[in-house]
C-alpha positions in Angstrom: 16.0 -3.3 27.1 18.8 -4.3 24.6 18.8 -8.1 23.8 22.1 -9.9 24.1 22.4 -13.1 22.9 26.6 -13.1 23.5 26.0 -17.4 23.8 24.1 -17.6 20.8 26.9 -16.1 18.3 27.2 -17.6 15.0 30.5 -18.4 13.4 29.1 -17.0 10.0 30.9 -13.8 11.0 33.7 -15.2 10.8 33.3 -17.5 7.6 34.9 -14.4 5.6 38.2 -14.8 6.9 38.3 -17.7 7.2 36.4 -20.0 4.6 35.4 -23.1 5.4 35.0 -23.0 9.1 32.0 -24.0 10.6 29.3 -21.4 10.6 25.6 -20.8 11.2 23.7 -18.7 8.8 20.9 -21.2 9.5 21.6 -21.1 13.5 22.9 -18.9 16.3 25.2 -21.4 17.9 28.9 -20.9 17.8 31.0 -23.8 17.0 28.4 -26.0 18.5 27.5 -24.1 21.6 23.5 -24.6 20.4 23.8 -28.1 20.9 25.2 -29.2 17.2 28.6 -30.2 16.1 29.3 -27.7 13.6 27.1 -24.9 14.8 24.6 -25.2 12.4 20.6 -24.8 13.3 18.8 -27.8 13.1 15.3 -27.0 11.9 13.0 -29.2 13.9 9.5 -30.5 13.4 8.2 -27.6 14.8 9.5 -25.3 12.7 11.1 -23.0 14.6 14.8 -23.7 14.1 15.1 -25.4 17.6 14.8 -28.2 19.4 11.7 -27.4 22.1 13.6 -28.7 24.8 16.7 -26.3 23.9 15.6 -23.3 23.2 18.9 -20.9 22.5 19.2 -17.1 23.6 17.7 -15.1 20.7 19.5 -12.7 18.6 17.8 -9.2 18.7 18.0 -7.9 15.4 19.3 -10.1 12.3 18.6 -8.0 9.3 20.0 -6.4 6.1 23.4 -8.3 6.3 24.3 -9.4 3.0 21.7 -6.9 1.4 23.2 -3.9 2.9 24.3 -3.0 -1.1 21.5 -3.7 -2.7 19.4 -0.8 -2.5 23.1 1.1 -3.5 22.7 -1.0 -6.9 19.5 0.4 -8.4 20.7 3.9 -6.5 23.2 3.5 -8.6 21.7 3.5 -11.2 21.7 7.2 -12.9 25.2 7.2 -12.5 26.0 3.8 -14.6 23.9 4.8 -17.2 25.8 5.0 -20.2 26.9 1.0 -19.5 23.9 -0.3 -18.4 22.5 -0.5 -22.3 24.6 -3.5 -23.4 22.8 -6.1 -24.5 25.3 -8.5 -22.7 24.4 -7.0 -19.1 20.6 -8.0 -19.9 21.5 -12.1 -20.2 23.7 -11.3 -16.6 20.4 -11.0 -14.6 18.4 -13.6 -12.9 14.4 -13.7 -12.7 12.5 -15.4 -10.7 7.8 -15.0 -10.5 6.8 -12.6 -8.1 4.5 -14.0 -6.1 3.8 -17.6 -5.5 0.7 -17.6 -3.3 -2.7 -17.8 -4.5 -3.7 -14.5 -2.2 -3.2 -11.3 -4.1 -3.3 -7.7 -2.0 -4.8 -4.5 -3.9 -2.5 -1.8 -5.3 -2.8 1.4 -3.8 -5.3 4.1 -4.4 -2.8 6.6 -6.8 -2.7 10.3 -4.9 -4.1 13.2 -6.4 -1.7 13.7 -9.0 -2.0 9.9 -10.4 1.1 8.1 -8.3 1.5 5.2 -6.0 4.1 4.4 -4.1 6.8 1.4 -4.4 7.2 -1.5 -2.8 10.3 -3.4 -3.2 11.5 -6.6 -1.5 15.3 -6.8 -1.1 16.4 -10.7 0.1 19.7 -12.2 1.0 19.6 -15.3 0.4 21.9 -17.8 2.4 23.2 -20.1 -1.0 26.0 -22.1 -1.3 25.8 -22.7 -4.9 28.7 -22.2 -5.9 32.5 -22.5 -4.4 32.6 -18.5 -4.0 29.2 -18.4 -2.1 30.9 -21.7 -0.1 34.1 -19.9 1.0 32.6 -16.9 2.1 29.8 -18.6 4.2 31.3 -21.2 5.0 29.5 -24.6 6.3 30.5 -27.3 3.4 28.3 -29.6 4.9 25.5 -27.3 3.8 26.6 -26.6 0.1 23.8 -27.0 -2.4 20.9 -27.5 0.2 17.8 -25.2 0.3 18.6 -21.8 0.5 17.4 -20.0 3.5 16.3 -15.6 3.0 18.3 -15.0 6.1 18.0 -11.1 5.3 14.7 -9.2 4.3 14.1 -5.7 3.9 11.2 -4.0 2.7 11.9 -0.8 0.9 9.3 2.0 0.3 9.0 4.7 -2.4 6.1 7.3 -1.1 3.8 8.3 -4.0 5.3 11.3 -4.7 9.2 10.2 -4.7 9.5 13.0 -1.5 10.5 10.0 1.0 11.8 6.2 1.2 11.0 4.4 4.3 13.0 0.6 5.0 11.8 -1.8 7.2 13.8 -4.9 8.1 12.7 -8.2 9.0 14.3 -10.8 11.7 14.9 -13.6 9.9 13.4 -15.4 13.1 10.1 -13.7 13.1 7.5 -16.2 13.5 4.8 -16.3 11.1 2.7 -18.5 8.6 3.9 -19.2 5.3 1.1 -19.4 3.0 0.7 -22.1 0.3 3.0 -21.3 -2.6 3.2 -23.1 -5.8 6.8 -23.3 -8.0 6.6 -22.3 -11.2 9.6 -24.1 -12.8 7.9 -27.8 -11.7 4.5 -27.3 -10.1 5.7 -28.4 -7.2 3.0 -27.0 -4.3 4.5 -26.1 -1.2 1.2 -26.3 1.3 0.9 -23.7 3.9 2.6 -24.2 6.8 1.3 -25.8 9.9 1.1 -23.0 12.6 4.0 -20.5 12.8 7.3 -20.8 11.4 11.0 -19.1 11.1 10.2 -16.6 7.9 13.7 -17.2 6.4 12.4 -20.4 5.5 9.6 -19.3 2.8 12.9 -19.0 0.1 12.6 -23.2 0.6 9.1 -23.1 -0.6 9.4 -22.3 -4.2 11.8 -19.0 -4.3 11.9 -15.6 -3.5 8.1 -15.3 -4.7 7.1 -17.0 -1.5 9.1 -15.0 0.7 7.1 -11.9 -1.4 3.5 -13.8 -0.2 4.5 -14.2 2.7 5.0 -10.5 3.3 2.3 -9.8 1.8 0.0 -12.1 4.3 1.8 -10.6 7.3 1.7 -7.2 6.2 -0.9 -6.2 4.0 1.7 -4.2 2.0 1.1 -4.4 -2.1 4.9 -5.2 -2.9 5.6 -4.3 -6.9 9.2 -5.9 -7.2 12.0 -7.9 -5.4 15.8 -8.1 -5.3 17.9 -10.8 -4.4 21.7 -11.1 -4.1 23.9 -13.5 -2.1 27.3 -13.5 -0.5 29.3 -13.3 -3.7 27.5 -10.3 -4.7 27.7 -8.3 -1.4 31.7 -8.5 -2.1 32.0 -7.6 -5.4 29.9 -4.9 -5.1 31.5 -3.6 -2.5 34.7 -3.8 -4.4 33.2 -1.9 -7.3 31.9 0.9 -5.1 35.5 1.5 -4.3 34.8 1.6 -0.5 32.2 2.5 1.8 33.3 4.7 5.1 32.3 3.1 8.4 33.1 5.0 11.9 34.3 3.1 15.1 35.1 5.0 18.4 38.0 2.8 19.7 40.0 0.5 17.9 38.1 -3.2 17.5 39.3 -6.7 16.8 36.1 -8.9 16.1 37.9 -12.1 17.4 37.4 -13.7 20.8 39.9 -15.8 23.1 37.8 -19.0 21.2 38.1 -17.8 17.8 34.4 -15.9 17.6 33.6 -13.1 15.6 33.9 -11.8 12.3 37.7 -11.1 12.5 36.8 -7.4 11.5 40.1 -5.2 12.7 40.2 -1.1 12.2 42.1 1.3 14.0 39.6 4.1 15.5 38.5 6.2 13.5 36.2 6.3 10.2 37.6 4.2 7.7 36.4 2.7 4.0 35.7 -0.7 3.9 35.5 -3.2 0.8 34.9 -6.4 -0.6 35.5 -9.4 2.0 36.1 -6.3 4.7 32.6 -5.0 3.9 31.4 -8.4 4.6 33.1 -8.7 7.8 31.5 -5.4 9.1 27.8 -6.2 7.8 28.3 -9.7 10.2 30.5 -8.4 13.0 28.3 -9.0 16.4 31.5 -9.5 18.6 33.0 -6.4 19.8 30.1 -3.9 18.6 28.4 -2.6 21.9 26.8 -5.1 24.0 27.4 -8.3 21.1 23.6 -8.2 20.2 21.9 -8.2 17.3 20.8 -5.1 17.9 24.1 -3.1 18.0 25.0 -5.5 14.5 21.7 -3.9 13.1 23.0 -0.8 13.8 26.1 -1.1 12.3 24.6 -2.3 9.2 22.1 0.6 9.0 24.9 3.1 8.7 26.8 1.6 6.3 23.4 1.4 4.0 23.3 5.3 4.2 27.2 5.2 3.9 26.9 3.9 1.0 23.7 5.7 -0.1 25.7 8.7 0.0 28.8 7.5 -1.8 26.7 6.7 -4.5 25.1 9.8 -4.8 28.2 12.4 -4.4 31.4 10.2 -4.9 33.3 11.8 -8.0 35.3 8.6 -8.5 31.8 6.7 -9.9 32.3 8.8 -13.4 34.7 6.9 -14.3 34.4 5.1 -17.0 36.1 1.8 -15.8 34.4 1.9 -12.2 31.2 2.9 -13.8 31.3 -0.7 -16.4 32.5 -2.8 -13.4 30.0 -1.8 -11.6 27.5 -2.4 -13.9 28.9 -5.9 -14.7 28.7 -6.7 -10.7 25.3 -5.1 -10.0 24.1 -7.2 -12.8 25.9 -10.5 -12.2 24.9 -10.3 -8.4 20.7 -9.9 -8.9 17.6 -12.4 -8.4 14.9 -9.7 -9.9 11.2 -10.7 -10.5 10.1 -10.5 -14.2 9.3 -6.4 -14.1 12.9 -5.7 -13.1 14.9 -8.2 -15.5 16.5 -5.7 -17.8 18.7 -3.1 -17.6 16.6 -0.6 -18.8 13.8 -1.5 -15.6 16.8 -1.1 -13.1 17.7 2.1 -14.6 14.4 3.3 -14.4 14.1 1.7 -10.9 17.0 3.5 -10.1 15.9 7.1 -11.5 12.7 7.1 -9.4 14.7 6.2 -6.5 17.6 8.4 -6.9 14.5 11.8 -6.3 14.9 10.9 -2.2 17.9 13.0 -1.1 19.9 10.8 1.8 18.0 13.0 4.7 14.4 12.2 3.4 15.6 7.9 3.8 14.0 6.1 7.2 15.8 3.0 8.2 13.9 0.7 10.8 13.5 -2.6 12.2 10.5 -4.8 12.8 9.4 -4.1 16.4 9.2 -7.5 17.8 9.1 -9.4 21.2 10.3 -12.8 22.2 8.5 -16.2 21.7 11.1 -18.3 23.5 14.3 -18.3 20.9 12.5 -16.4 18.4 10.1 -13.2 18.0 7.2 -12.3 16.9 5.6 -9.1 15.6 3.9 -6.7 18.2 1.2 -4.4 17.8 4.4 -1.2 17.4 4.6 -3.7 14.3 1.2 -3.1 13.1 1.8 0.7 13.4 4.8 0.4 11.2 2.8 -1.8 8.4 -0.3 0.8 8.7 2.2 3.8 8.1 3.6 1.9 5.2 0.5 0.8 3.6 -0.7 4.3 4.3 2.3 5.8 2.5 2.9 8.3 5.8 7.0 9.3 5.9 8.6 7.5 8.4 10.8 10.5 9.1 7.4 12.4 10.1 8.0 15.6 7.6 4.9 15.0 5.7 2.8 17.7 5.1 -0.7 17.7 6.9 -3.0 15.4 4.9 -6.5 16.5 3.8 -9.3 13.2 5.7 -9.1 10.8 3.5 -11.6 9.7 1.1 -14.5 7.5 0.7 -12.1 4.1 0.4 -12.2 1.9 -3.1 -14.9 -0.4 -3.4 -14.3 -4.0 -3.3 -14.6 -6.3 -6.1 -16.9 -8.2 -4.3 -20.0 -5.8 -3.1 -21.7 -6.5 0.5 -24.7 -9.2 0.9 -27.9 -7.5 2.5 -27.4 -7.1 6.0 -29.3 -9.5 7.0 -27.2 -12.1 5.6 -24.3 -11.3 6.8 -22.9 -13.6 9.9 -20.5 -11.4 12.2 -19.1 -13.0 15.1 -18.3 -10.1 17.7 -15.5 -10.5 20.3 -14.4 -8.7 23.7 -10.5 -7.6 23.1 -11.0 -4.9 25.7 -8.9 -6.0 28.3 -5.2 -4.2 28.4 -2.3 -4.6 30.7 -3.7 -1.9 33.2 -7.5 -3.0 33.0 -9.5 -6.6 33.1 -12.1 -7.0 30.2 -15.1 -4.8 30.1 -18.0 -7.4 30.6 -20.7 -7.7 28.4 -19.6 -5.8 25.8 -19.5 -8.4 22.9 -22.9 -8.6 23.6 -23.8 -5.2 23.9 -22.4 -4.7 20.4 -23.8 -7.7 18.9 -27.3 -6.2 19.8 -26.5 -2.8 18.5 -25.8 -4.6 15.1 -29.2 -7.1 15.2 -30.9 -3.5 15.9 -30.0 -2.3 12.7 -30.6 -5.5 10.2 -27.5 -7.5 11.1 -29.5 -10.1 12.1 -26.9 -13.4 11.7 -24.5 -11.3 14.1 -23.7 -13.6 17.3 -21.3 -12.9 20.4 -18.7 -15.5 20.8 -17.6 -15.6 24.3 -15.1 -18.3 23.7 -12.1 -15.9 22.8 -11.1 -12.8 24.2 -8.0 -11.1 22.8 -6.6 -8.4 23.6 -6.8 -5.0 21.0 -5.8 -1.4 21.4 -8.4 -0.4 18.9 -11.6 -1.8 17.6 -11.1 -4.1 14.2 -12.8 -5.8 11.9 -11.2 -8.9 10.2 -12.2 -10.9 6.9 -10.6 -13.6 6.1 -10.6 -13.3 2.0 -11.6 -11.1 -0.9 -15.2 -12.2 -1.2 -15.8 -11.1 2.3 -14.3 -7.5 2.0 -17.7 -6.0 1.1 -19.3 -7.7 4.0 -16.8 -6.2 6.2 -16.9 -3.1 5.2 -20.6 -2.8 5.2 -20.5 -4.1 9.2 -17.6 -0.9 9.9 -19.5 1.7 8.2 -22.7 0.9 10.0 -21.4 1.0 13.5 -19.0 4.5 12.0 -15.8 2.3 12.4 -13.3 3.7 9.8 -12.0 1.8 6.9 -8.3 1.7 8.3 -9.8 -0.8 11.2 -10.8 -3.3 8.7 -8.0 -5.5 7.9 -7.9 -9.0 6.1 -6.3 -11.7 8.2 -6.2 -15.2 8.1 -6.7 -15.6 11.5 -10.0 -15.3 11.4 -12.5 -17.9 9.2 -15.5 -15.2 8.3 -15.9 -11.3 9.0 -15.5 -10.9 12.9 -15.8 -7.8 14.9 -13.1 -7.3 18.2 -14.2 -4.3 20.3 -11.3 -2.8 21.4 -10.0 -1.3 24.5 -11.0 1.7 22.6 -14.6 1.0 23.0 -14.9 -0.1 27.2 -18.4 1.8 27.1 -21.2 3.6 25.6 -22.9 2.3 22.2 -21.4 4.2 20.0 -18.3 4.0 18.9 -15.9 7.0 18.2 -12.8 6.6 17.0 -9.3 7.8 18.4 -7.1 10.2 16.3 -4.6 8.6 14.3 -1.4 8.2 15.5 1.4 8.5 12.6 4.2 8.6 14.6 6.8 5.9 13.4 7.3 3.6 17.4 10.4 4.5 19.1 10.8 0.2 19.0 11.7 0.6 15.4 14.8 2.3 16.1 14.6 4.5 13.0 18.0 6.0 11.8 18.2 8.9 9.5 20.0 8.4 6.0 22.0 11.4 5.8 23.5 11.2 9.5 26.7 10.7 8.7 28.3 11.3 12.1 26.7 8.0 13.5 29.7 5.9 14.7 29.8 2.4 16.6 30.8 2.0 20.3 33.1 -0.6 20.7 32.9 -3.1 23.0 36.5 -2.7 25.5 37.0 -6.6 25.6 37.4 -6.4 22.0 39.8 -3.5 21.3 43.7 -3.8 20.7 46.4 -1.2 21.0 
């Protein structure tokens, strides 16, 4: 079912035409309609970004926005090459530690031929820090305040450079922030109390806590991140040249109450720049149905758009577009310490440029509401598992060999019998009740072979697809995995998580009867819910919505 949150519009779309109106990068409310003068969000004491007594009709999909160019800049890369070596370009780039929480998640196991895969965070971060980031977002009241990462995109480099897989974030997603700790004062940002927006983990330090906290969530190992604001989205996109976006009907983004991003093309595909570019990365008004959804989809194809213009444009040797663009990629980035030289991005940039356009996967977080906001849902989980797994997105890998015996933890297993398991009953699913008895059916099978400080705990009963095992921290890992490979649980069911407070066992819906357990076939499909769009489709073109088209 597509979300529309047409009530819930923020003015930010149209802060690009026209600086200094009220906007809501923070918010969804236009001109006020959430219940605030200006339209900004007003983050409450529960953390959610609104009042509990008010909640506001929920975007569907927030993401990439200002960050649509981003992954063009490192693309770009091979191209710039013969300008990227002055030493000036070096002193143009900011840093910023990569990860501020005290949790750290293993690399991956290299492949057969010595490689791991990439993991690199892009961010756009909502700043008004200076009176170019002010006119284009607009909201004065909010100039120099703490930055929000309204825009987070995880991009994936498979092992062997074949594939690239994105996965974009809501900016609402609800989720704990872990502690974080600043590195320019000391200043400890303690973990948050229960679930929170995940744009606001910038506030807690920088982009390193946004990294953390995607790193909790996920269980993804992320090597790098990029971060760019408003300013640099623009001047990007003016060095570029122009990126080619397709609409089927001719489309005014402006409303009979000024709403919208003021985008206005004729039909047709057309390239878009600077300010323009902006307008069409934040236009919700007048693309299908005016949800976040259809704005996600518009921002997806001009990624790849871009992708390939980077890649086969002719214009880009030039020597003058080639320096400006240089100076602009440069000028625009937030990197963590292994990507603050030139030299780093154009490396970057050569490993990414081996994925040809059809070989790039974009998605979207699946996700369900949680009154205003979303959370993730277990399509989620797939997606992460794929990721962490380094399985194409696009589904063209070639058939893997069983996987083999996993690395052993730093922290080897205690003797059975000292190891306390609490075992839970997650069989129930949306079709069937809960299978009694069975947490204690497979507590006994675990006393019956030395686990003698296992216990049943009746007192929760989630819901799982498939049987897991949970740890809550490094030192437990062993214990974990000791508990899995006695009952012949595989390795891929035993995930850390901070939900739990020692190793704990759910029997899954997967595991209704008998005693022992047999695990289903992996499933390494990418879920329909991500909405995955190919990156060399270049025929994709947005429906416009008929209120919004002009003759």
């Amino acid at each position: 079912m597509t979300r529309s949150s047409v009530q819930g519009e923020d003015t930010d779309e149209g802060a690009a035409d026209a600086p200094g109106r009220a906007e809501t990068v923070r918010g969804d409310g236009d001109n006020g309609v959430d219940g605030t003068k200006d339209g900004t969000e007003d983050v409450t004491k529960d953390g959610t970004g609104s009042e509990p007594d008010a909640p506001r009709p929920r975007r569907r999909r927030r993401v990439l926005r200002w960050t649509a160019v981003v992954l063009a800049v490192v693309l770009a890369g091979t191209a710039a090459a013969g300008y990227l070596y002055y030493e000036h370009l070096n002193g143009n780039i900011k840093q910023d530690a990569l990860n501020l929480g005290d949790n750290k998640v293993a690399e991956p196991t290299p492949n057969a031929a010595g490689q791991t895969p990439l993991n690199i965070l892009v961010i756009g971060s909502d700043a008004r820090d200076s009176e170019e980031n002010q006119q284009l977002g607009g909201a004065r009241e909010t100039f120099g305040s703490t930055p929000l990462a309204d825009v987070q995109m995880l991009v994936h480099l498979s092992a062997d450079r074949s594939n690239m897989s994105v996965v974009s974030m809501p900016r609402d997603t609800l989720l704990e922030i872990p502690k974080c700790t600043d590195p320019d004062d000391g200043e400890v940002y303690p973990a948050s109390e229960g679930r929170v927006m995940t744009n606001q983990s910038l506030g807690h330090g920088g982009p390193g806590c946004t990294v953390a906290t995607w790193q909790e969530l996920t269980g993804i190992h992320i090597d790098h991140f990029v971060m760019v604001d408003f300013a640099g989205v623009v001047s990007m996109a003016d060095a570029v040249g122009g990126v080619p976006v397709c609409v089927d009907a001719n489309i005014h983004s402006r409303d009979n109450s000024g709403h919208g991003s003021g985008l206005k093309l004729a039909k047709g595909t057309h390239p878009v720049k600077g300010e323009q570019a902006l307008q069409w990365l934040r236009t919700r008004y007048g693309f299908e149905d005016g949800s976040d959804l259809a704005r996600a989809k518009a921002q997806h194809m001009y990624l790849n758009s871009m992708v390939r213009v980077l890649r086969e444009n002719a214009t880009l040797s030039s020597p003058n577009q080639l320096r400006r663009l240089a100076e602009e990629a440069t000028e625009a980035l937030t990197v963590d310490p292994g990507l603050d030289s030139v030299k780093k991005l154009y490396d970057l940039s050569n490993e990414l440029r081996k994925v040809k356009p059809e070989r790039i996967t974009m998605t979207t977080m699946p996700n369900r509401y949680v009154g205003a906001r979303v959370e993730p849902t277990e399509d989620a989980e797939q997606l992460f598992r794929l990721v962490r797994e380094d399985i194409a997105l696009d589904g063209k890998d070639p058939k893997k060999k069983p996987d083999a015996e996993p690395k052993l933890p730093a922290d080897p297993a205690a003797p059975d019998d000292e190891i306390a398991v609490q075992v839970r009953n997650g069989t129930r699913t949306d079709e069937l009740g809960t299978a009694p008895g069975r947490a204690n059916t497979v507590t006994g099978l675990l006393v019956e072979q030395g686990f003698t400080k296992a216990v049943a705990d009746p007192s929760v009963l989630p819901s799982e697809d498939r049987t897991m095992i949970r740890y809550p921290s490094a030192d437990l890992e062993g214990d974990a995995r000791r508990v899995a490979k006695s009952l012949g649980i595989p390795a891929s069911s035993v995930k850390r998580s901070t939900d739990v407070s020692g190793v704990t066992l759910v029997v899954g819906a997967d595991w209704r009867e008998d005693t022992a357990y047999r695990a289903p076939e992996s499933d390494d499909r990418t879920p329909e819910s991500a909405e995955a769009l190919n990156g060399a489709d270049d025929s994709a073109c947005m429906h416009v919505n008929p209120a919004f088209t002009w003759s």
